[in-house]
KEMAR-395637 format. One record per atom (N, C-alpha, C): y, z, x negated; residue in one letter. Coordinates in steps of 0.2 Angstrom, whole numbers, padded with zeros to 4 digits, always signed. Layout:
BEGIN
YZXA...
// end
This chain:
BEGIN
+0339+0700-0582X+0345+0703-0581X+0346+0708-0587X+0351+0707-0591X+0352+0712-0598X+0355+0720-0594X+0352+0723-0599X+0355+0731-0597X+0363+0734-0594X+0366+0731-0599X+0373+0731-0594X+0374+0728-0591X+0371+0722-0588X+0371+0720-0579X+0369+0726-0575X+0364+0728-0577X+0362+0733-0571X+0366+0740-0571X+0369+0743-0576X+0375+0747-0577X+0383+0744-0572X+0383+0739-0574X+0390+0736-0570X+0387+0736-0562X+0381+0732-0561X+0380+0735-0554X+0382+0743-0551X+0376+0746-0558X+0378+0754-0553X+0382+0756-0553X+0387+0757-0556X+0396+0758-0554X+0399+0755-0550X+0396+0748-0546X+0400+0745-0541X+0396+0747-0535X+0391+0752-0535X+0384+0752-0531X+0389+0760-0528X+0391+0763-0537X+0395+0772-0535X+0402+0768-0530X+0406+0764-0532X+0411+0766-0528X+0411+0762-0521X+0404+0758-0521X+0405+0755-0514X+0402+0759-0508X+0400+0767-0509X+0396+0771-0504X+0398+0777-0503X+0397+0780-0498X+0400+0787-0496X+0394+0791-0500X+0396+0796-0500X+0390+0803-0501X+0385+0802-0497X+0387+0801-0489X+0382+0800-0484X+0377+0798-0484X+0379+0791-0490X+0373+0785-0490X+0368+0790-0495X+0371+0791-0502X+0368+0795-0505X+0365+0800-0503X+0365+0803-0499X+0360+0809-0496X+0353+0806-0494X+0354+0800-0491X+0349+0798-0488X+0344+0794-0493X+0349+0791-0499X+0346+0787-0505X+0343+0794-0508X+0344+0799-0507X+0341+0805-0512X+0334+0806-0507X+0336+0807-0503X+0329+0808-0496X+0322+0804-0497X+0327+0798-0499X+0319+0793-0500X+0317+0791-0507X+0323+0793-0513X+0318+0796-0519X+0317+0802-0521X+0316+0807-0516X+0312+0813-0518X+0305+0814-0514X+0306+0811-0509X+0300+0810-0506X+0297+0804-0504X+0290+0802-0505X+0287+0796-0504X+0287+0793-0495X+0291+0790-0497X+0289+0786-0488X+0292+0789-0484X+0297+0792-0483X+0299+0798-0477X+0301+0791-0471X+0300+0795-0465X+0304+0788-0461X+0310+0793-0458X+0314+0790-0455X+0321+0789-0454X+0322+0798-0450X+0317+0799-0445X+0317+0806-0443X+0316+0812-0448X+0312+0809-0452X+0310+0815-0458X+0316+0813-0463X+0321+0810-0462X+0326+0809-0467X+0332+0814-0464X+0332+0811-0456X+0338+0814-0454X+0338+0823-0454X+0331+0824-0452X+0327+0833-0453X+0330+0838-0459X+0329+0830-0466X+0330+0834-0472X+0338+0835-0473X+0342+0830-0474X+0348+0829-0474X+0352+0833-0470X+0350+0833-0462X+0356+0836-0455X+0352+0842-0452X+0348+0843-0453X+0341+0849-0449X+0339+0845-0446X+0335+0847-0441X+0329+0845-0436X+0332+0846-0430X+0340+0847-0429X+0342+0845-0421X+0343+0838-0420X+0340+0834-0417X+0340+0826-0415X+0348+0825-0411X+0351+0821-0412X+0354+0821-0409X+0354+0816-0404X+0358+0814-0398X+0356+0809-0392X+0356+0803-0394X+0352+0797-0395X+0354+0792-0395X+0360+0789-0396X+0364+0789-0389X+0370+0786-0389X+0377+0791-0391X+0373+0793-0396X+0380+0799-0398X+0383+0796-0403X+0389+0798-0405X+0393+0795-0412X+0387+0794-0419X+0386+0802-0418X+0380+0805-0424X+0375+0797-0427X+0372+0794-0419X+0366+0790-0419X+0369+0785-0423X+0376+0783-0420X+0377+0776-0422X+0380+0776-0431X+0384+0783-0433X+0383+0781-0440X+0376+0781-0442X+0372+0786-0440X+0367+0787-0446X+0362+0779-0446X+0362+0776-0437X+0360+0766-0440X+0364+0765-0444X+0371+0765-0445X+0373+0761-0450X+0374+0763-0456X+0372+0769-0457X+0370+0772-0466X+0363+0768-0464X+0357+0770-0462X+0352+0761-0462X+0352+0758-0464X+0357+0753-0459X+0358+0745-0459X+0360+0746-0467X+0366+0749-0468X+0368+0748-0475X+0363+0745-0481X+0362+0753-0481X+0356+0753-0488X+0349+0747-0485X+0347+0746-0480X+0342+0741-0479X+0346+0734-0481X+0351+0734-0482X+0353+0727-0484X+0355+0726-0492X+0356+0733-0494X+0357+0737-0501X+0350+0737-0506X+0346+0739-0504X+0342+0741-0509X+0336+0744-0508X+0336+0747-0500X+0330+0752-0498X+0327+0749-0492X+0321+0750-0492X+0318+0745-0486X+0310+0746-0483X+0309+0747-0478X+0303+0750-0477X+0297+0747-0481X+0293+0749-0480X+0284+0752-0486X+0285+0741-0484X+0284+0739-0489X+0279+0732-0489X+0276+0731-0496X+0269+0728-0491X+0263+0728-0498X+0265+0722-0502X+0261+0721-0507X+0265+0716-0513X+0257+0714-0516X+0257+0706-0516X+0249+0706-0520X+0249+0709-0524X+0244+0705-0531X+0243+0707-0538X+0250+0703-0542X+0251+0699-0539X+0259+0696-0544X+0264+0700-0543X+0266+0706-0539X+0270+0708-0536X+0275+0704-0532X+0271+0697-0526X+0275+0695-0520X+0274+0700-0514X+0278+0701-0511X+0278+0704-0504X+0275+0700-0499X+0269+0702-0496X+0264+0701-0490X+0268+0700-0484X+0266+0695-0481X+0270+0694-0474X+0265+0701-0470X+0269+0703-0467X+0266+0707-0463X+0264+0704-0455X+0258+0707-0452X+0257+0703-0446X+0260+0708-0441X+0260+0704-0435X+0264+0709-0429X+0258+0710-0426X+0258+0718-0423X+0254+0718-0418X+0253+0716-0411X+0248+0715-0409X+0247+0712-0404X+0254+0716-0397X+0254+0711-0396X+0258+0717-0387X+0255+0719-0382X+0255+0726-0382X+0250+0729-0375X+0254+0729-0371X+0254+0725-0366X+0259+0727-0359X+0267+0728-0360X+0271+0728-0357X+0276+0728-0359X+0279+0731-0364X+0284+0730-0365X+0286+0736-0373X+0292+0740-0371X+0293+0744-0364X+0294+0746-0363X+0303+0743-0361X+0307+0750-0358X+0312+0749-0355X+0317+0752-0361X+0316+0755-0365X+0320+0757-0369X+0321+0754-0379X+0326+0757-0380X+0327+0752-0388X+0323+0758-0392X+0322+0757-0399X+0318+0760-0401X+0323+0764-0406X+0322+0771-0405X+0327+0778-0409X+0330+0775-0417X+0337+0779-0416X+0339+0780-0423X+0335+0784-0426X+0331+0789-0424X+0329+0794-0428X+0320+0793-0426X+0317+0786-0427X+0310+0786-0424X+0308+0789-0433X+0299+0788-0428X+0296+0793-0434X+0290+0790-0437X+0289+0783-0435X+0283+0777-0439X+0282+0774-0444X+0290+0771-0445X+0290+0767-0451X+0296+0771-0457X+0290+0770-0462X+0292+0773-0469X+0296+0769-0471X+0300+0772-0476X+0306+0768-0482X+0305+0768-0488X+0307+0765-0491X+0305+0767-0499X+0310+0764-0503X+0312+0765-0509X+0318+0763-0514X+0313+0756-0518X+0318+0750-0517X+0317+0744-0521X+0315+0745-0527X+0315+0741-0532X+0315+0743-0541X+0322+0742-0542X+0328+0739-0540X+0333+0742-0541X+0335+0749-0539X+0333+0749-0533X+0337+0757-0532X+0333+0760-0535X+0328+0761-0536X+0324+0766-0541X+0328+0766-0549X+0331+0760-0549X+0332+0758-0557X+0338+0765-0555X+0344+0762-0552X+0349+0765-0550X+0350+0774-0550X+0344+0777-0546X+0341+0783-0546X+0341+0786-0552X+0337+0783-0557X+0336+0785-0563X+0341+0785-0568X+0346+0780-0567X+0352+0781-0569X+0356+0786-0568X+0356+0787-0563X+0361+0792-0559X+0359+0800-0563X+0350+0800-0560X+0349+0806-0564X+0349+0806-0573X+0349+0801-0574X+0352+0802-0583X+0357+0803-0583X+0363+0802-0578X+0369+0803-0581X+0371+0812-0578X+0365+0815-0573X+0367+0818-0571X+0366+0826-0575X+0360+0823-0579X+0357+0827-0583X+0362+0828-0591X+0364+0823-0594X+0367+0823-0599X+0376+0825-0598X+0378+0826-0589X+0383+0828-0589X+0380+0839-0588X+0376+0840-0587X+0373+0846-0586X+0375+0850-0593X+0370+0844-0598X+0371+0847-0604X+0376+0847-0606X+0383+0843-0607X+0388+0845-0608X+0392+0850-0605X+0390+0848-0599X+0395+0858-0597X+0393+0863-0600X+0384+0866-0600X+0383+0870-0605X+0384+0872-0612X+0384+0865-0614X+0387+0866-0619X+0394+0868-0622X+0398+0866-0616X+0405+0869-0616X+0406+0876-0613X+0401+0878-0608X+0399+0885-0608X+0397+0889-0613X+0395+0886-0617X+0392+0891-0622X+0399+0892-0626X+0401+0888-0628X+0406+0887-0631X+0411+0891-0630X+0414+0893-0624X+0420+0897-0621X+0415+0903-0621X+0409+0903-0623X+0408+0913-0622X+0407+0913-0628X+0406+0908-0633X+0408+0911-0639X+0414+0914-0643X+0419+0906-0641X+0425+0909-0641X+0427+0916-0641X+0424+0917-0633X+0429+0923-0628X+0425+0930-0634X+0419+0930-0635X+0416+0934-0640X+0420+0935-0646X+0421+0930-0649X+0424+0928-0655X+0433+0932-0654X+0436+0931-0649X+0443+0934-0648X+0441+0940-0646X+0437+0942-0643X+0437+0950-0640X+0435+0954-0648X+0431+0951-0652X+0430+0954-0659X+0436+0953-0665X+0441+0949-0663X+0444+0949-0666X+0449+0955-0664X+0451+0954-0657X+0455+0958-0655X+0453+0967-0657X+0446+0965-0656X+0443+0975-0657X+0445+0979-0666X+0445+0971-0668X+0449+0971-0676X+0456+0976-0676X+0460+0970-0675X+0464+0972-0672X+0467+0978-0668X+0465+0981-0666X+0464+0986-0662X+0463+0992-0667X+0457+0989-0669X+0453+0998-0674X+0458+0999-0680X+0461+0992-0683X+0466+0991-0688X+0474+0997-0686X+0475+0995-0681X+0482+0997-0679X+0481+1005-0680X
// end
């Protein structure tokens, strides 16, 4: 895939996602592995909300999203880099009466090689827009320098 393929992606990546998504895509490239409670802890605080609240059911569906996007819990990968089937654990007695949490705290996430691609894009352009501001920072106190000395001219002249 040529390098503007994956640029035209991340522009169709920026306008098809809320900020929200983003929060939680910054969550898992800043930190390695975090799972979905230590995501929601960093993002919203560390009050859990109740399962069957509004809260729960967007934040599965920021999730679902991005796990169908780009982000996907920890899988090992041989030496070619294919993905290992993973085995299931054995079943101890039943599996209980309840579905397992929006906010459980087991399984880890991590960003694809695209989203990471995408990540790094982001911060390139976030950085080279940094420097431009300061640049134009600098530039208005030059300016503002440049007028206030002329004015003082001006001034001492009269």
């Amino acid at each position: 895939m040529a390098e503007d393929d994956i640029v035209r992606l991340f522009l169709d990546w920026l306008d098809t996602y809320h900020e929200a998504h983003f929060a939680v895509i910054r969550e898992i490239y800043k930190n390695e592995g975090p799972t979905r409670y230590d995501i929601w802890a960093a993002v919203y605080g560390a009050a859990v909300p109740r399962d069957d609240s509004a809260q729960a059911d967007l934040y599965k569906m920021l999730i679902r999203d991005l796990s169908q996007a780009g982000d996907q819990t920890t899988r090992e990968s041989d030496g070619m880099g294919r993905f290992v089937k993973q085995r299931r654990a054995p079943r101890r007695g039943g599996s209980g009466n309840t579905m397992e949490s929006a906010f459980e705290d087991s399984k880890t996430y991590v960003l694809t090689e695209l989203g990471s691609q995408f990540c790094a894009l982001h911060d390139d352009g976030a950085r080279q827009a940094d420097r431009r501001r300061r640049r134009r920072s600098e530039k208005v106190k030059v300016g503002e320098k440049n007028a206030c000395a002329n004015m003082n001219c001006r001034l001492q002249l009269s």
